[in-house]
N, C-alpha and C positions, 0 to 999 in steps of 0.2 A: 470493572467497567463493562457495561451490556450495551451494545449500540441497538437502538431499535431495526427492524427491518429492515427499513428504507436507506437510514444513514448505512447499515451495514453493508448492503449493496452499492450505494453510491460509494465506498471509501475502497470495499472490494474489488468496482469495475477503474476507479482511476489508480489504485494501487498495482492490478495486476495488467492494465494495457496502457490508461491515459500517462502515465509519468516514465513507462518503460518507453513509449515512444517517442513521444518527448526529450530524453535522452540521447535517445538514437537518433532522433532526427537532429539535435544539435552539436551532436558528435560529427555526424557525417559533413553537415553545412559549417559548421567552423573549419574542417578536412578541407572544402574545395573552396570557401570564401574566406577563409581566413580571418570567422569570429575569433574574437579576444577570449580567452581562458577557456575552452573550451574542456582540458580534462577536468578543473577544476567545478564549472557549471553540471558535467556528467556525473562527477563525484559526491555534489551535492545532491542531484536528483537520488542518486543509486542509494545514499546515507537516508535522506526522507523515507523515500519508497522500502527500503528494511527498519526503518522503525515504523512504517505504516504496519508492514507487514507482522510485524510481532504485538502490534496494538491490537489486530486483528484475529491474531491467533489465540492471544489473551481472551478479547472478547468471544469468540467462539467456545475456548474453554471452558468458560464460566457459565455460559448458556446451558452448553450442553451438560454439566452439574447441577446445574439448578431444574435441569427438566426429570433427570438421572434422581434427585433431591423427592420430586416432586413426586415420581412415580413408585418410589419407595415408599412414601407416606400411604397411600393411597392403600 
């Protein structure tokens, strides 16, 4: 799987800040407000956000072989 440019960026920029903070912010406001399941909601983000991350590294992988592919032909 190769994500185009844009999707790889967009999945990049919520994988490595919008869902870590996210997290943390829900971590800290169930701490003083006493949201309901709160490790449980963190532990969900942190499981998503490491399978994003290894989707990601996947697709990077394969890019960078296919370009590696590309310029061995050449």
């Amino acid at each position: 799987m190769i994500f185009s440019n844009k999707v790889y960026d967009v999945l990049k920029w919520v994988t490595q800040i919008a869902l870590p903070s996210l997290g943390t912010l829900y971590f800290a406001l169930s701490e003083i407000w006493h949201f309901p399941y709160g490790p449980e909601v963190v532990g969900t983000i942190s499981a998503v956000t490491a399978a994003m991350g290894i989707m990601l590294g996947i697709s990077n992988y394969q890019y960078k072989k296919m370009l590696r592919e590309r310029n061995a032909v050449k």
